[in-house]
N, C-alpha and C positions, 0 to 999 in steps of 0.2 A: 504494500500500500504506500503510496507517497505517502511524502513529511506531509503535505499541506493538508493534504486528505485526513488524515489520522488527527493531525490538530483540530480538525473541523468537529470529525466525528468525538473528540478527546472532551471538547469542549461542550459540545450538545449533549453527551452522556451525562457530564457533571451539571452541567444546568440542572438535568432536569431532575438531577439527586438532589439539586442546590435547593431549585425551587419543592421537591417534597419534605427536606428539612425547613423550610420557610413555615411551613403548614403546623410541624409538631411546634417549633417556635413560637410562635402565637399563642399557644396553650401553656406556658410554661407558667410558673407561678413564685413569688416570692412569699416564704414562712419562715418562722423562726419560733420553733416547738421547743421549750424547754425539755420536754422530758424525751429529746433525743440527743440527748448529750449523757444520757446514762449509758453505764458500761454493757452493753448488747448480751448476754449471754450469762451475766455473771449471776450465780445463785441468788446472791442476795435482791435482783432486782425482780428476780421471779417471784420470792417471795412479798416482795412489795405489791408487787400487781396484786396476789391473793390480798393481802393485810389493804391494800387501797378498797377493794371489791368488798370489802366488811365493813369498813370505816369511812371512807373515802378517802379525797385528797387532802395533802394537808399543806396544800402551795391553792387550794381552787377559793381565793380571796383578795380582798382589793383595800388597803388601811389607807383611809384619806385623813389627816392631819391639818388640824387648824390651828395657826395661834389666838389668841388673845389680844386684840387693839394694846400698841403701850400705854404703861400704865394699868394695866386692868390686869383681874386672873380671869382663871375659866369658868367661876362661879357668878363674873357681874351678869345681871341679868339681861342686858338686851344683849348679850354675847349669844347666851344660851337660848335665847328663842330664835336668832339664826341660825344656831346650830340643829335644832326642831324644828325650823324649816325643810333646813338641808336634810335631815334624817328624814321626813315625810317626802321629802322628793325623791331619795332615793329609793325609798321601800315600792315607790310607783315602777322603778324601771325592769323590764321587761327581766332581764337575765340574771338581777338580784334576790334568791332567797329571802337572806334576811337580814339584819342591822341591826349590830348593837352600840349603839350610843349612849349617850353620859346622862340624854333626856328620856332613853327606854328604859334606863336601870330600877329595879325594883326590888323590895325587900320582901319576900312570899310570905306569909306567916298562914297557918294552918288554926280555923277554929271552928269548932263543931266540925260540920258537913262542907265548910265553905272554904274556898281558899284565897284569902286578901293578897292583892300586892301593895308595899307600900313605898310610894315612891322615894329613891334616896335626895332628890331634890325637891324644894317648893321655889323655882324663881321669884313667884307674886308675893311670897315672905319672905324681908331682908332680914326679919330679926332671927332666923330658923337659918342663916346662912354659914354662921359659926359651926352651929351645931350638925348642919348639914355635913361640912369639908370634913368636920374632925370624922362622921362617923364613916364616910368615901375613902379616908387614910387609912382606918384602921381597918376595915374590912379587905379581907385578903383576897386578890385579883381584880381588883379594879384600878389602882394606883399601876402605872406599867402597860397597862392592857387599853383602856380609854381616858386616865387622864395622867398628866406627865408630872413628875417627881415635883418640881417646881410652882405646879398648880399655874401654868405660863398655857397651855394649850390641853387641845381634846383631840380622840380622834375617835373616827368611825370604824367600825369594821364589818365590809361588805362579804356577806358569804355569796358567792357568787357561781351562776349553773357550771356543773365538772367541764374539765377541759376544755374553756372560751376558747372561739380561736377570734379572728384580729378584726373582722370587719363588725360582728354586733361589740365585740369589744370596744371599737374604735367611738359607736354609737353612744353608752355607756357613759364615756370618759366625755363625752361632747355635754350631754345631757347635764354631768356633773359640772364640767368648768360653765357651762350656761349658766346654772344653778348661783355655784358661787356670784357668781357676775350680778345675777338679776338678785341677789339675798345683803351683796354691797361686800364681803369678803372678799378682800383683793386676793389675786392671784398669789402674790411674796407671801402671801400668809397660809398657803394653802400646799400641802406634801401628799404626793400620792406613792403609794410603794405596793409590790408583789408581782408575783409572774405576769399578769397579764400586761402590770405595766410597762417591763421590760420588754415583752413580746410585742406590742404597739412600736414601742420607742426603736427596736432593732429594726424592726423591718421597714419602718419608713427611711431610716438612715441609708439600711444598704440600696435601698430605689437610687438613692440620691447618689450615695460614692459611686456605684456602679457606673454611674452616667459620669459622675467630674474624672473618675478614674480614667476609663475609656478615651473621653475627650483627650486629658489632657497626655494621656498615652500617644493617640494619633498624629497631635501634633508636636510633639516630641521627637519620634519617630522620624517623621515628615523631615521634619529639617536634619535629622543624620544623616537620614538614608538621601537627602539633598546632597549637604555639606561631601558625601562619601561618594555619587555617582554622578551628579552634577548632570542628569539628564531625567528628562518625565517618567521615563518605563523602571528607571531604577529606583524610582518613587511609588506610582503607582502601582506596578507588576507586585511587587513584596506585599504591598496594602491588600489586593484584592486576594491573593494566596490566603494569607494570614487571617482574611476577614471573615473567607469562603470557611476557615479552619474553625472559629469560633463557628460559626451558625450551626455547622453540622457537628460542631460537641453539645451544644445546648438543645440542637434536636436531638441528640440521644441522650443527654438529660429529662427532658420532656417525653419521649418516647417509653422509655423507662417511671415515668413517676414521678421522680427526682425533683422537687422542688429547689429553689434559689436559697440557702442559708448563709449564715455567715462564714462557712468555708466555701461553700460553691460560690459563692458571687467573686471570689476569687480568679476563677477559673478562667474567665473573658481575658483580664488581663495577663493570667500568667501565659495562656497561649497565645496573646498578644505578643509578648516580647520572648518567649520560647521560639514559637513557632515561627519567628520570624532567621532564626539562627540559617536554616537548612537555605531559604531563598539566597540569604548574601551571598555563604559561600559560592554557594551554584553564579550567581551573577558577579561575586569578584570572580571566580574560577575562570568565566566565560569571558569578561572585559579585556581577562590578562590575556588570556589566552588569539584575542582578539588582536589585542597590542602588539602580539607577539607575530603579528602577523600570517596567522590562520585563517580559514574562510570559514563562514558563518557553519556551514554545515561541519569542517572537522573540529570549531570549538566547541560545539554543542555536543560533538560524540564525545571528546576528550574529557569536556566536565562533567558529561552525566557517568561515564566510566568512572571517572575517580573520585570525580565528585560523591557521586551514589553509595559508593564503599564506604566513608568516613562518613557521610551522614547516615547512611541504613546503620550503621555501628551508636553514632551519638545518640541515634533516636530508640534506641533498644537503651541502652544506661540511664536514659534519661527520660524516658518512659517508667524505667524498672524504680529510679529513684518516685517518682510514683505510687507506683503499681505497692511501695512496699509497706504504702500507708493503709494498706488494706489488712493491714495485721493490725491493727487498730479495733479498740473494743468499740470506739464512739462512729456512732452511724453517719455524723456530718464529715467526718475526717474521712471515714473508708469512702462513702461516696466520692469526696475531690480526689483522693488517690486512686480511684478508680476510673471515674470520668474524664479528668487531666491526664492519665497515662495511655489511655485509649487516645484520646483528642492529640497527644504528641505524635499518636504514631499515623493519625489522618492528618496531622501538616507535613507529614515526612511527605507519606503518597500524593496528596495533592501538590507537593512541592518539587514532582520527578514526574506527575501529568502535566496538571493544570497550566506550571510555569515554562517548561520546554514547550509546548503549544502553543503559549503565548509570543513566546521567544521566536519561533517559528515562522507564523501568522504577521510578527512584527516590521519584519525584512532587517534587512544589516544595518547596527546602527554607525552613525559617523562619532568616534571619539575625536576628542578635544585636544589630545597630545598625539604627535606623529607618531606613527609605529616606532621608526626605528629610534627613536627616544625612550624609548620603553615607559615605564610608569616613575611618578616621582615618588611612590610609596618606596622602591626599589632602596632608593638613596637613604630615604629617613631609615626601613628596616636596616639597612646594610650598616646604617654608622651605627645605629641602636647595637647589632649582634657585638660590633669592635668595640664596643662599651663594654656590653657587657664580660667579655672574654679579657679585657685587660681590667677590670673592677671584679675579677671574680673573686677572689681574696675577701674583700669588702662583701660583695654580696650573701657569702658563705658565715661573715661572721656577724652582719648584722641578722643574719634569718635566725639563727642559733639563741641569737642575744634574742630575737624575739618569739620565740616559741619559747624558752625557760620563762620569759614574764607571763605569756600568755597561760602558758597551766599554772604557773603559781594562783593568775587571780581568777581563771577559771574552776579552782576549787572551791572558788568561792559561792557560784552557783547554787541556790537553794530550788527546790521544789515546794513552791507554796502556789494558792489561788486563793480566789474570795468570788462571792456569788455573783459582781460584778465588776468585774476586775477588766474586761473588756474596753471600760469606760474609763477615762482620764480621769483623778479625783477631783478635780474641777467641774467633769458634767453636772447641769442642773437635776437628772434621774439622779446619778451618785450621791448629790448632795440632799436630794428628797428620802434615798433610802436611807442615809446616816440622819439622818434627821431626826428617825424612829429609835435606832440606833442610840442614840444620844439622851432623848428626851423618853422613849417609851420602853417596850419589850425588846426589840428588835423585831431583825426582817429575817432572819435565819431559822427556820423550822424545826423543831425536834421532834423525833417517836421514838414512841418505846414499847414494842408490844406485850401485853402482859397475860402471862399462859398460866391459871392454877394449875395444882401439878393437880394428879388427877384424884379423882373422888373429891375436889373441891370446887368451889367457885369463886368469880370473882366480888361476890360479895362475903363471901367468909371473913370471919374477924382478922384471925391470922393473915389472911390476903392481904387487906385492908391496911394492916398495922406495916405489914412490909413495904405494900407501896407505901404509904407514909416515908417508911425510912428513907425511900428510895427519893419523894418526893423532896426533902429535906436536904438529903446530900446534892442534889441539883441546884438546889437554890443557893446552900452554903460554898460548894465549893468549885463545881461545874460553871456557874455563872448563868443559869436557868434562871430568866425575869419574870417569867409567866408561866403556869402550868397549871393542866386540868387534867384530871381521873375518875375513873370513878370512887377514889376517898372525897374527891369534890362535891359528885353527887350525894353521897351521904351524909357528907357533913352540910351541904345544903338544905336537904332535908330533915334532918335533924333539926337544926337552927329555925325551919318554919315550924315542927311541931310541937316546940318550946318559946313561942312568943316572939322570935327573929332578933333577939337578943346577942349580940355580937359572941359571950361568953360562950354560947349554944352551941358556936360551929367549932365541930367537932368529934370526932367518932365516937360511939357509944362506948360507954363502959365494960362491957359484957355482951356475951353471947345472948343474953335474956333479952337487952334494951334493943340489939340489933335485930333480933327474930320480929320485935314490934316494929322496927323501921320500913322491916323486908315489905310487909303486906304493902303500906306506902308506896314503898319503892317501884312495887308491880303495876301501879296506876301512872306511873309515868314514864315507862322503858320505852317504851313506843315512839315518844319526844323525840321531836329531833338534837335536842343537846345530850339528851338521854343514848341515844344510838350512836351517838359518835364517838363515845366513851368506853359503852357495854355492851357486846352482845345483848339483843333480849331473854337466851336462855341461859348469859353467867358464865357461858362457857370461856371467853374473853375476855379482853380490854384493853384499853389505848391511856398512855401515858402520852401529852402532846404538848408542844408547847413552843414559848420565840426565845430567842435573846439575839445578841449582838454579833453580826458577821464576825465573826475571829481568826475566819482565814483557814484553810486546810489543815495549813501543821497544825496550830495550835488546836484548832478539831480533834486531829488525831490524837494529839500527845492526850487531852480531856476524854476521849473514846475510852483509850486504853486504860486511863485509871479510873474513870469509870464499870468498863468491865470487872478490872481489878477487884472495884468495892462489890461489885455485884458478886461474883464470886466466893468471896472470905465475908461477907456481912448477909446477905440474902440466905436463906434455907430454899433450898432447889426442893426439896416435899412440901413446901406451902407454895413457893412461886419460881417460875421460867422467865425469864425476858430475852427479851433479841430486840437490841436494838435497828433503827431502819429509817424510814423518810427518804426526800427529796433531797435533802442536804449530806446524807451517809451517800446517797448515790454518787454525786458528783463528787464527794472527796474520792472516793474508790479512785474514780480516773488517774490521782495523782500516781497509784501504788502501781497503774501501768507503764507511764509515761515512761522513765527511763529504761521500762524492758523492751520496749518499741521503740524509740529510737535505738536502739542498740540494735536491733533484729534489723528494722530496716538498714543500718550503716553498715550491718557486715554485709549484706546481702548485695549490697551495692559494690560495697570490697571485693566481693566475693565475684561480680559479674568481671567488674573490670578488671582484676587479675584472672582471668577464664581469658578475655579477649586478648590481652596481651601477652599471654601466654601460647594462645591461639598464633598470633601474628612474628611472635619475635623469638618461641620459644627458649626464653630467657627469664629466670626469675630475676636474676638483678635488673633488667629496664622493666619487672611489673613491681620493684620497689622504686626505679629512677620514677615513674609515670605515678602512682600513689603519692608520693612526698608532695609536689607541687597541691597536690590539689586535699589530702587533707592538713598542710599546714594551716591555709585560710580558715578551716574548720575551729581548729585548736584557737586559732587569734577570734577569731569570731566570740569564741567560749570564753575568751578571756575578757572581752569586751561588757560582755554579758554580766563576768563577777565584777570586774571594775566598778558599771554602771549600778550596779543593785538590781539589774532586770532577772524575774523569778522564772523560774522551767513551770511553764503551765500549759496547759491546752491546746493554746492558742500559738505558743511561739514550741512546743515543741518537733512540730513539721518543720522547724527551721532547716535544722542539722541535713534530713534527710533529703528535700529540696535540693540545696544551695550543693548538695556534693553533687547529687544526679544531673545538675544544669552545669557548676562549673567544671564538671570533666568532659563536660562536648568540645570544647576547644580540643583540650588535650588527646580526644580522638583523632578528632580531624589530623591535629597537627603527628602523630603516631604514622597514623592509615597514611599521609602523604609522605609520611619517612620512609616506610617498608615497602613504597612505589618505588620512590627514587630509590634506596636501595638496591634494588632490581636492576639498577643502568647503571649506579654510581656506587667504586667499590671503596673509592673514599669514606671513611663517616663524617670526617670535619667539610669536606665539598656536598655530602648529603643535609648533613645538617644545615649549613648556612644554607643551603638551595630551600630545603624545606621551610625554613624561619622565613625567605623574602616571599615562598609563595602563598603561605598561610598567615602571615603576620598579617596582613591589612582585615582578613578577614576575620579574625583572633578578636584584633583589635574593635573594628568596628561592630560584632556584633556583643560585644561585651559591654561598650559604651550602652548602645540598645537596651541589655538588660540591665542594664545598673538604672540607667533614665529610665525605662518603663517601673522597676519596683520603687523607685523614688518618688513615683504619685501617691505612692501608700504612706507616704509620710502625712498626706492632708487628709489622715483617715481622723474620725472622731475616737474611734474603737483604738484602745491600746495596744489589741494582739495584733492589728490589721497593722498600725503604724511599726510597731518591732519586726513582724515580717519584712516589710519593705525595708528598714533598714539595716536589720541582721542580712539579709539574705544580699541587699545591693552591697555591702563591704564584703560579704564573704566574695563575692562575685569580682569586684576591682582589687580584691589583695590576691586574688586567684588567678586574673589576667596580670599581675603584677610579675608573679611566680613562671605564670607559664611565660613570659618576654626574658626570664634570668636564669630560675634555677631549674628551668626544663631541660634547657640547649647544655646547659654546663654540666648538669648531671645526664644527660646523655654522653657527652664529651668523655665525660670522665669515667664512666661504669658501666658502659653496654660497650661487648665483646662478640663482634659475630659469629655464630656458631659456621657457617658455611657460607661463600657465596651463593648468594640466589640467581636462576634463571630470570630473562628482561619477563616481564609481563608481556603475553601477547598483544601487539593492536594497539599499542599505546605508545603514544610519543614524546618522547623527551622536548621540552620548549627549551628551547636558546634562552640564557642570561645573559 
């Protein structure tokens, strides 16, 4: 088949793949679901689903936080009747359960057949206002819970339908900031916190980055790939490849399910600047070659032959650096290491179709420099190589000097997270959840599930006294601000059918006084505060409660001696616990984090010494070829303990990333040594030969990825911004390595095992 022919038919096939990924693209959707960022498979989350299916959730609520006008507390009275405003507004909206506010609270007391509430406020009586605060202080769980330490603010707490997701949510939070507006409650005074809220607030963010990212990627790009080819097609051609590459990853996101999250919104840009790698070399490959005075048809054979090799090679490592995130327990991570490692290896093939087709179709273009002048990259490479071959002394002993600092402060690295730790602590969400944080309970959930051992229940005395203990040491020494059980319910009840007398609340004395409570008790299991507590047959119960984000570790190190006390103070034949929640789930991911980046880093080790191995059979150039590319790794890590930046979630894909992108240079430039090799039995004329033919393209497409991950600095999200900046230095101290100690340690420690036969079909270009 003719060239031309083939190009036509090359390009109408892809259209109209183009155009059926156009289709599933349209459909695709942006979410951001907390509870998939739990560890996929691990026991403990299985068991939560059961323990959610009994109890429910214990994240499906919404704390809106008011302050108090200065000057006033939360007691003056025209405060409180817009806060009973607010509280009747909210109980109308549609996906609110129910509300408990400072103006619903009541004190139940039990007489006769009847059961009174008595309210713990009278606003229309100031002189009842004393005696009001004092008795709100002293009653346990309501200080922390709806009014804050200070008696400075109130707040609401919306129980709100399981699992919102973002658009009646979004309705929700309208209705509410409406509310405040039209009730005269400015906005400064008003904090909102909990999953949903964060779920709203991500996903409208990533709409936005996604788009400032993108933009400001293209035209970034734009002017490299100018500055670098200095003609339309060396702009355009790489754009339309590159662009054609996103559509058809995000149709097979879409095609697949796959929602947009806060790892896949990623994805656009990394195979922006990824995938742009494969097109330069192919079009420096082909320029030079050009220059070199070839006709359009044997520079086109020449670079897809050798070309093709070094990039089919980078796009498998660099795929795999991917692909290795799929060991991953968290479902947004495995997805981007799945859908990115696939999506690299459709820029490969659309960049060995789509772009010799175009190239094809294009006719010969006219360069700007005479042939027989060759290129002026030639001159810069050539003084750079004598640089660095007389500075090699130097360059051997500052790398040295800087890998011994960088694992020194690299040890520094800790593994910590926080529930919103994504967010700069300057965000106004961040500052609404410390808010509660400060002032209330906290935003941070606790469970605890509580098992009688068997032949009891969970209203047994013994039960009863033990959660107590258990309640007790949460408070005392765990840092628990608020907790409910069912000892709550009892001793609630209790306290109604002794006149609601503060003294009352309290467990019964005896198995006698309790057997009288029990009958009570069966007339209210059915309640919904009731059921959230206790089984209605006793056979369970939920210990639940907030306090103060405190971050992973210190989570853990409180788990552990927690358990501890569980252990040596609880009798396991009165009571079982297994601790659980939303906030056990997500520390879990910590205790994966460095076993997956470690899996993913050797696997990557592991590919690229297989290749090099493959190509040079030489183990000493698959130690010359590793050094360059994880020194940047090690400096990177050092960067990291220096700066105080934590191993989380979010920045743990670094490592595996930034190895699998910055050893595609180092392919390239490999595959184009073991060519020349082939013709040239020199290594020192191999090597310089392979430094001027690969350098500009080294060069330029590294600039590319450093400027494309550099938009991630204008991210709001913390993990988004330390990506883009870990990953763009690992990347220019990477290109640094491979312009010095790649050439020098090849120089100096690869040993040919045999001359090689020339390559068939392949020609040597004149320097």
């Amino acid at each position: 088949m003719p060239l031309r022919r083939y190009a036509h038919f090359t390009l109408v096939a892809l259209g109209l793949l183009t155009a059926l990924a156009l289709y599933f693209v349209v459909q695709l959707r942006f979410n951001y679901n907390f509870n998939d960022f739990y560890p996929a498979g691990d026991p403990d989350l299985e068991f939560y689903q059961g323990y959610t299916q009994r109890f429910g959730n214990d994240n499906d609520y919404v704390l809106l936080g008011v302050e108090a006008p200065a000057g006033k507390t939360a007691f003056d009275p025209a405060f409180l009747a817009q806060i009973d405003s607010l509280t009747r507004l909210a109980r109308r909206q549609r996906h609110v359960l129910s509300v408990t506010s400072p103006t619903t609270l009541a004190n139940p007391v039990v007489e006769g057949l009847g059961v009174f509430s008595l309210p713990y406020l009278h606003p229309a009586e100031p002189a009842r206002r004393a005696d009001d605060s004092t008795l709100i202080y002293r009653t346990p769980g309501l200080v922390g819970n709806v009014f804050s330490a200070d008696a400075r603010a109130v707040a609401l707490v919306l129980q709100i339908t399981p699992d919102l997701t973002k658009p009646p949510g979004d309705s929700l939070f309208a209705a509410l900031h409406a509310g405040l507006a039209r009730l005269g409650l400015p906005e400064a005074r008003a904090h909102f916190a909990g999953k949903l809220v964060a779920q709203s607030v991500f996903v409208d963010r990533l709409k936005w980055e996604l788009v400032v990212f993108m933009s400001l990627s293209v035209l970034l790009v734009t002017g490299l790939l100018w500055l670098t080819f200095r003609t339309w097609w060396g702009v355009v051609l790489p754009l339309i490849v590159v662009l054609g590459t996103i559509l058809w990853g995000l149709a097979l996101m879409a095609a697949c399910g796959v929602s947009i999250d806060l790892m896949t919104a990623l994805l656009p840009l990394m195979l922006f600047v990824v995938g742009m790698s494969d097109t330069i070399h192919i079009i420096s490959r082909y320029v030079s070659e050009l220059g070199y005075g070839a006709s359009k048809k044997d520079a086109l054979r020449v670079t897809i032959k050798e070309s093709g090799f070094g990039s089919g090679l980078s796009a498998l490592t660099t795929s795999l650096g991917f692909f290795t995130l799929m060991t991953s327990t968290i479902r947004p991570i495995h997805n981007f290491g799945l859908f990115t490692g696939v999506a690299v290896i459709l820029a490969f093939l659309l960049s060995f179709t789509l772009l010799p087709a175009m190239l094809v179709l294009l006719g010969k273009p006219q360069l700007r420099e005479p042939r027989r002048q060759g290129h002026s990259w030639d001159g810069v490479l050539g003084r750079l190589f004598r640089t660095v071959l007389v500075r090699r002394r130097l360059i051997f002993t500052v790398s040295g000097l800087v890998l011994a600092v960088a694992i020194g402060f690299a040890t520094r690295v800790r593994i910590n997270s926080a529930l919103l730790d994504d967010l700069s602590k300057g965000d106004p969400v961040r500052q609404d959840f410390a808010f509660f944080d400060r002032q209330f309970a906290g935003v941070r959930p606790f469970e605890l599930e509580l098992q009688p051992a068997p032949g009891r229940g969970i209203y047994d005395l013994d039960v009863l006294r033990a959660t107590e203990r258990i309640e007790s040491y949460l408070s005392r020494t765990y840092g628990l601000q608020y907790a409910a059980s069912p000892v709550t319910l009892v001793k609630a009840v209790r306290k109604a059918l002794n006149g609601g007398g503060l003294a009352e609340y309290r467990l019964p004395a005896d198995t006698l006084e309790l057997r009288r409570l029990r009958g009570k008790l069966r007339l209210f299991r059915k309640k919904a505060e009731f059921s959230a507590l206790a089984l209605p047959d006793g056979s369970a119960g939920r210990l639940t409660g907030r306090m103060a984000d405190v971050g992973s570790v210190r989570a853990a190190a409180l788990n552990d001696e927690l358990r501890r006390y569980l252990r040596t103070s609880i009798d396991s034949t009165v009571l079982r616990t297994r601790l659980t929640g939303s906030s056990n789930l997500i520390d879990k991911n910590n205790e994966n984090l460095t076993l997956n980046m470690i899996q993913g880093m050797a696997i990557d080790v592991l590919m690229v010494t297989l290749i090099v191995l493959a190509l040079f059979k030489s183990l000493r150039m698959t130690v010359v070829v590793l050094i360059p590319n994880l020194l940047p790794i090690v400096i990177v890590a050092g960067v990291m303990g220096l700066a105080g930046v934590s191993m989380k979630v979010s920045t743990s894909i670094i490592f595996t990333i930034a190895f699998g992108i910055a050893v595609d240079d180092t392919i390239h430039f490999i595959s184009k040594l073991r060519l020349t090799l082939g013709r040239e039995p020199d290594i020192f004329k191999a090597v310089r030969h392979t430094y001027l033919l690969a350098g500009k393209a080294v060069i330029t497409t590294s600039l590319i990825l450093v400027g494309g991950f550099s938009t991630l600095l204008f991210s709001k999200f913390d993990g988004t911004f330390y990506v883009g900046l870990l990953i763009g230095l690992t990347l220019l101290f990477g290109v640094v390595a491979e312009l010095t100690l790649l050439p020098l340690l090849i120089l100096y420690f690869y040993k040919r095992p045999a001359p090689q036969p020339v390559a068939p079909g392949i020609e040597q270009p004149v320097s």
